[in-house]
C-alpha positions as CSV (number, residue, x, y, z in Angstrom):
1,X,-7.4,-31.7,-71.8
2,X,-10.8,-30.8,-70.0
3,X,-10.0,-33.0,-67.2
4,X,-6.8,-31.4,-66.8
5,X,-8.2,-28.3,-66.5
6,X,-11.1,-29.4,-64.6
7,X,-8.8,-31.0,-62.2
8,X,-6.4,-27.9,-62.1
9,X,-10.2,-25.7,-60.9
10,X,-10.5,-28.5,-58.3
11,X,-7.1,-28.5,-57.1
12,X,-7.5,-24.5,-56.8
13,X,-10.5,-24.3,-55.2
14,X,-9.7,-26.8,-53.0
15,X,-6.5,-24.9,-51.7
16,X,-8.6,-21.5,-51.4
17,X,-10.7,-23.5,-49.6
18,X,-7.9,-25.2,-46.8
19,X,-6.2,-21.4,-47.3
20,X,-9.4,-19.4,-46.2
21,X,-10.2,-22.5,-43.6
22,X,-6.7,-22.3,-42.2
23,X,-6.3,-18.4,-42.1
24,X,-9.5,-18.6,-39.8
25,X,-7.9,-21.0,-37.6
26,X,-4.6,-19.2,-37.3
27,X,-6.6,-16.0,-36.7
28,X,-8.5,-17.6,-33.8
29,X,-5.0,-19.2,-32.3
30,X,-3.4,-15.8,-32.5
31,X,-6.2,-14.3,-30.7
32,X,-6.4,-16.9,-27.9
33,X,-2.6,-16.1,-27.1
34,X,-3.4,-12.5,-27.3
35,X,-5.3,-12.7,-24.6
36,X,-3.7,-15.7,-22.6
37,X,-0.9,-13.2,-22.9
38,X,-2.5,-10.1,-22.0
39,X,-4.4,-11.8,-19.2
40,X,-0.6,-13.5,-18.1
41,X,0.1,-10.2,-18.1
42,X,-2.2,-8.5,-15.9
43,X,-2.1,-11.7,-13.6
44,X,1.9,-10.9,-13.2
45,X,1.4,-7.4,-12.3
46,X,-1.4,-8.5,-9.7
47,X,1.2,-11.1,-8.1
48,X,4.9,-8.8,-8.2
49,X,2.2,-5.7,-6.9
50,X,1.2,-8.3,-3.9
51,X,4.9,-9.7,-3.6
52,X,6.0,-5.7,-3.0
53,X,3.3,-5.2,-0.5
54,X,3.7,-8.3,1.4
55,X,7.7,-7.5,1.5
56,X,7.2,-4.0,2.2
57,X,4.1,-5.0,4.7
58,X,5.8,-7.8,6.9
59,X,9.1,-5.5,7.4
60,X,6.7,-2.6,8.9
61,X,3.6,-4.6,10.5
62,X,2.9,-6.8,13.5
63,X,2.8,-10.5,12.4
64,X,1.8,-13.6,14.5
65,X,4.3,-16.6,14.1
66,X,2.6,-19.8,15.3
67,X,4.1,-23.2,16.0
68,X,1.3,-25.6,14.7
69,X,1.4,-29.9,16.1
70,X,-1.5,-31.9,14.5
71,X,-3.8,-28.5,14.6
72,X,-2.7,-27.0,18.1
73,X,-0.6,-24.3,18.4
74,X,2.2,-25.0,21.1
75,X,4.2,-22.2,20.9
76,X,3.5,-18.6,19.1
77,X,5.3,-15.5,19.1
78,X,4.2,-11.7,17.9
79,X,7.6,-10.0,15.8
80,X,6.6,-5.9,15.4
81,X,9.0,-5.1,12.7
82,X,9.6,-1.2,13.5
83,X,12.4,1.3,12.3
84,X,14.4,-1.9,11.1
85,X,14.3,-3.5,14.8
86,X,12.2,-6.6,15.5
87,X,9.9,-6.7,18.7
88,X,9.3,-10.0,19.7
89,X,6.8,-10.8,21.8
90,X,6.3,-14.3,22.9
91,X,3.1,-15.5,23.1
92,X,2.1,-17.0,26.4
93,X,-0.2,-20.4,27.8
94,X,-3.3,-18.3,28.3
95,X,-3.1,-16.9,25.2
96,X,-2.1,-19.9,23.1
97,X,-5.5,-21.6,25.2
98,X,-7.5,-18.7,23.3
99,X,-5.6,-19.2,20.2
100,X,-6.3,-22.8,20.0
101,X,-10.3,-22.5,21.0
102,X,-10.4,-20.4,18.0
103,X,-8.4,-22.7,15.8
104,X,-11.0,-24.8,16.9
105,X,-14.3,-22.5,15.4
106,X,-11.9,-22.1,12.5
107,X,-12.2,-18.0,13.4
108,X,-9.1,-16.8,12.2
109,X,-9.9,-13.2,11.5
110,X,-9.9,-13.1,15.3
111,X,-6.7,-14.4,16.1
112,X,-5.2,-12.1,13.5
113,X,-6.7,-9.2,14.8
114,X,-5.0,-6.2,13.7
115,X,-1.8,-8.3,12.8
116,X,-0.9,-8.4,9.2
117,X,-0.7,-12.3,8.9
118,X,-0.5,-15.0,10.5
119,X,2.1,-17.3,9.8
120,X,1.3,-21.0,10.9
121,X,4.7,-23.5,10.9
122,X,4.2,-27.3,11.5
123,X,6.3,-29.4,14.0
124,X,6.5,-32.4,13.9
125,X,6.7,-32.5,17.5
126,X,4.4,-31.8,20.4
127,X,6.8,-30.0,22.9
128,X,9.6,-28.0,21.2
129,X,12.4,-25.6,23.0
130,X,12.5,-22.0,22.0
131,X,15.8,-22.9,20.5
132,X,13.7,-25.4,18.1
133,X,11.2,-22.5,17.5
134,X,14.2,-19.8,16.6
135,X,15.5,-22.6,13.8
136,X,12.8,-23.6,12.4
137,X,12.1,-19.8,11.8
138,X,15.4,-19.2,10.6
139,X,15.1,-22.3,8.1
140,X,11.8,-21.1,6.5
141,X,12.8,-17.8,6.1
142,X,16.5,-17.6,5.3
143,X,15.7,-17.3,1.7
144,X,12.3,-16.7,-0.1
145,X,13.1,-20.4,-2.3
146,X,13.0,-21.9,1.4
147,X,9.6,-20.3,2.2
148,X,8.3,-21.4,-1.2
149,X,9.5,-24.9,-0.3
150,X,7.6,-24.7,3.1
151,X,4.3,-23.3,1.3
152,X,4.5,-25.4,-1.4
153,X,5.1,-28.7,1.1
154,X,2.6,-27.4,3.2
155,X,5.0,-26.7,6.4
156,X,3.8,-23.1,5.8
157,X,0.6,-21.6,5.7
158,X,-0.3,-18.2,5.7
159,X,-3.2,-16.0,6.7
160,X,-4.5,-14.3,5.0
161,X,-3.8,-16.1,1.8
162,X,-3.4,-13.7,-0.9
163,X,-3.1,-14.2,-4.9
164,X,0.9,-14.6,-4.6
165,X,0.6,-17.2,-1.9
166,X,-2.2,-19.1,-3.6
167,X,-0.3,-18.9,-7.0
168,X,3.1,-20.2,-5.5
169,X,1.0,-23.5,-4.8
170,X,1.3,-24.1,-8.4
171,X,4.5,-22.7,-9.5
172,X,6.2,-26.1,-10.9
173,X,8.9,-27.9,-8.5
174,X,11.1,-27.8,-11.2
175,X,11.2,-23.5,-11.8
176,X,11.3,-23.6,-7.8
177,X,14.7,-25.7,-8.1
178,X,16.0,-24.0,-11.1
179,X,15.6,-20.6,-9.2
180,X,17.2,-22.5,-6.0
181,X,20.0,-23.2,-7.3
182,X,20.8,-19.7,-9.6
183,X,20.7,-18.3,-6.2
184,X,22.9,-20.9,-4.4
185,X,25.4,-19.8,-6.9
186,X,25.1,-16.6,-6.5
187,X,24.9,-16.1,-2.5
């Protein structure tokens, strides 16, 4: 009978034990996801706060579209979005020369200038028409799950990167698809 009772106190103690161990690990696991979640939180208002000013920023700013072959630009054109008409400017030889010296010393703060961005596209060829130019625009940025593609792939590359731009690198391909085709079925 005293070892039953003595292994019933052991048994008890034990469990307080495991209960008090295990309440102090489930405290410390609910307060890491606190804060992952509180600090997910703050992270999403910093990116859908950057998304609304790069939207509201590239349809009311001057922005410099460049044609990028194997580092060079080859073609470039300036779009003034103003009073929901589009100004585009092309961007001529000289001025690509001077682009691509800088591209050289790596000074992009100068060829953006007072620009918003600067939106860099690859080709994958050396000379391209105007025509190629205009659809290759319009293919990145039909849709915003086309220009995620493109960023993603490395097609697109945007300067200044901000936290939205550098976050999209490591959205999953798999949310990118999902999203792709809800709004495939809905457009």
């Amino acid at each position: 009978m005293l070892y039953l009772i003595i292994g019933i106190l052991i048994v008890i103690m034990i469990v307080a034990i495991l209960f008090t161990i295990l309440k102090s690990i489930i405290k410390a696991v609910l307060f890491t996801l606190f804060i992952v979640a509180v600090l997910g939180v703050i992270f999403g208002v910093f990116v859908i706060t950057d998304a609304n000013t790069f939207r509201q920023k590239m349809s009311d700013s001057q922005n410099t579209y460049l044609f990028i072959h194997e580092n060079v630009a080859i073609q470039g054109v300036k779009i003034k979005n103003q009073d929901n008409d589009s100004i585009i400017d092309p961007i001529g030889s000289e001025q690509l020369e001077i682009i691509n010296q800088k591209l050289k010393e790596n000074n992009l703060k100068e060829i953006k200038g007072s620009d918003y961005k600067i939106i860099f596209i690859k080709s994958d060829k050396k000379n391209n028409t105007q025509e190629n130019f205009e659809e290759k625009m319009e293919e990145t940025f039909s849709n915003p799950v086309n220009l995620i593609k493109n960023i993603k792939s490395g097609e697109v590359k945007i300067y200044p990167e901000n936290t939205m731009f550098k976050f999209l690198k490591y959205v999953p391909d798999q949310i990118i698809n999902l999203v792709s085709s809800f709004t495939n079925k809905k457009g």
